[in-house]
KEMIKOL-304785 format. One record per residue (C-alpha): residue number from 0; x, y, z; residue in three letters. Coordinates in Angstrom, 3 decimals. Example, Ala and Ser with C-alpha at 12.3 -4.5 7.8 and 13.67 -1.06 7.14 Angstrom:
KEMIKOL-304785
- 0/12.300/-4.500/7.800/ALA
- 1/13.670/-1.060/7.140/SER
***
This chain:
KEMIKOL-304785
- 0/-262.683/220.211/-58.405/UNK
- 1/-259.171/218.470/-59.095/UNK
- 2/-258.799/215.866/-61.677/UNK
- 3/-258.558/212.273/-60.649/UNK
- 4/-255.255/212.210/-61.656/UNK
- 5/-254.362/215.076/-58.852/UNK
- 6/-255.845/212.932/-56.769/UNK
- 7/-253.650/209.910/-57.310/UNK
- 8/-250.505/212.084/-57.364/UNK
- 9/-251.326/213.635/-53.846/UNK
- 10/-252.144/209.855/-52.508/UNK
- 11/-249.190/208.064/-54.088/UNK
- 12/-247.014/210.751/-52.681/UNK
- 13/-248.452/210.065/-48.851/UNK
- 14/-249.220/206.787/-48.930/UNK
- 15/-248.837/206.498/-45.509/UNK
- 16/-251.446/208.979/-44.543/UNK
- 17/-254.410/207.398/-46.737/UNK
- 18/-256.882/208.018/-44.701/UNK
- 19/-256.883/211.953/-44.701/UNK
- 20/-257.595/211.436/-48.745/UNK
- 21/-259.688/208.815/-48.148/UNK
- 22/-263.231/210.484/-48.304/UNK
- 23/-261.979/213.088/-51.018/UNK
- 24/-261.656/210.223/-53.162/UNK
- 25/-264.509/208.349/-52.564/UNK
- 26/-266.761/211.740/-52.924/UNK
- 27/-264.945/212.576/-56.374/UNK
- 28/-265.656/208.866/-57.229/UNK
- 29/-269.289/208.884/-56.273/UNK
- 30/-269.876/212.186/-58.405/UNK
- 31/-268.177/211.117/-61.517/UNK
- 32/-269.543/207.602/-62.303/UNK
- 33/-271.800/208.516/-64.744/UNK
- 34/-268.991/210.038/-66.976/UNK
- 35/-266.933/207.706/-69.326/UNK
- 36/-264.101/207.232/-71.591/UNK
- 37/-264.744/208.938/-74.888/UNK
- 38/-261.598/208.004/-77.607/UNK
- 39/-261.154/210.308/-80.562/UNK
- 40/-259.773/208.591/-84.012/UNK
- 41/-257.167/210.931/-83.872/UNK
- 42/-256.124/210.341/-80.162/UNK
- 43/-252.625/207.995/-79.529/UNK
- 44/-253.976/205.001/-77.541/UNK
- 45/-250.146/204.505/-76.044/UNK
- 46/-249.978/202.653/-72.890/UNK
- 47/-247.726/204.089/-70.211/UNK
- 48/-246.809/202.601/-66.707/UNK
- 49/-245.419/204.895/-64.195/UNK
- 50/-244.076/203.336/-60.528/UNK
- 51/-242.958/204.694/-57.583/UNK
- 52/-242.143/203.304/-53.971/UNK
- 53/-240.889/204.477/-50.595/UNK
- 54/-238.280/202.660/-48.942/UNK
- 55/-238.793/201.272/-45.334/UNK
- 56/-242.259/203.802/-45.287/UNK
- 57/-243.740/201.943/-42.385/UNK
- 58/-241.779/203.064/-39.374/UNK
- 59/-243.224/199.780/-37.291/UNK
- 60/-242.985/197.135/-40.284/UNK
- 61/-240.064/199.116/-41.530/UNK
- 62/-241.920/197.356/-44.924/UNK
- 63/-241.982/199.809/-47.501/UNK
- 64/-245.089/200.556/-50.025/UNK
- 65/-245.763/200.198/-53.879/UNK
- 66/-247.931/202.713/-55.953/UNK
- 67/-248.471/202.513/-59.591/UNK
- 68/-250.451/203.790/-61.915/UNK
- 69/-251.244/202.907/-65.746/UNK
- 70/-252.597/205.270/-68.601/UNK
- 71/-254.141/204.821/-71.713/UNK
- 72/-253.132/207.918/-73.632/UNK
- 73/-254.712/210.129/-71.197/UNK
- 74/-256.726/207.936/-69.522/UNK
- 75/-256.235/206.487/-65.848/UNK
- 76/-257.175/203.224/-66.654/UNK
- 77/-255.830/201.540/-63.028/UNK
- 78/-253.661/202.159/-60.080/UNK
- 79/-252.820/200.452/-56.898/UNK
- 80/-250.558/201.015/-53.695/UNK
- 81/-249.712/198.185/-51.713/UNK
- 82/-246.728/197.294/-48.956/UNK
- 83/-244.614/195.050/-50.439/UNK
- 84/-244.609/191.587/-48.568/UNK
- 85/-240.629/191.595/-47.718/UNK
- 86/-238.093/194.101/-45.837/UNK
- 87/-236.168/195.704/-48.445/UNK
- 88/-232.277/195.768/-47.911/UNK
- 89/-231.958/199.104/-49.717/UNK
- 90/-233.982/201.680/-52.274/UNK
- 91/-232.965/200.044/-54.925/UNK
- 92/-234.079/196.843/-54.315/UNK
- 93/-237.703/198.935/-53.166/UNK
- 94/-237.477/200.470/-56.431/UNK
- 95/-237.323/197.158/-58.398/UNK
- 96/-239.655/195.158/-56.909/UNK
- 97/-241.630/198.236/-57.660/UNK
- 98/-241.330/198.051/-61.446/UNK
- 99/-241.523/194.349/-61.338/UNK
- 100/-245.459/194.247/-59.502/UNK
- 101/-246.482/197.321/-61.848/UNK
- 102/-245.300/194.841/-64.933/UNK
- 103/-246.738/192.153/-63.849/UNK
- 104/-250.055/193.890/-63.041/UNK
- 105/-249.543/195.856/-66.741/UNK
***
């Protein structure tokens, strides 16, 4: 069974397309609730922000989307993907506003 952070990879990668992970998710979700977060003294508690975005994803919208996801050492400890509310002028403006909601949301 892949890791959760697989499955975050796979859906940040086609986040247009959500709904063909949807139900993958949710089932890995559902089976692993029980399980929790055990931290060693010796493990680094670092916390690490990683961002991506796609520009003009939306071929109707032409609005492009935001996925992020933060880590506690090792740990998942949230992720989103949204469509950013404005029409991006270029990729590096999409990039940008990525970093600045995954900041904000850190």
């Amino acid at each position: 069974m892949p890791t959760f952070r697989t499955l975050l990879v796979v859906v940040a990668a086609a986040v247009h397309r959500w709904s063909l992970y949807q139900m993958d998710i949710l089932r890995y979700l559902r089976g692993t609730s029980t399980r929790s977060l055990l931290f060693s003294v010796a493990s680094k508690l670092a916390l690490c922000a990683y961002s991506n975005a796609d520009w003009a994803g939306d071929p109707t919208t032409r609005k492009s989307a935001t996925s992020y996801c933060i880590f506690l050492g090792d740990f998942l400890i949230s992720w989103r993907s949204k469509k950013q509310d404005v029409i991006a002028l270029s990729s590096t403006d999409v990039k940008y506003r990525a970093m600045s909601t995954t900041s904000i949301d850190y």
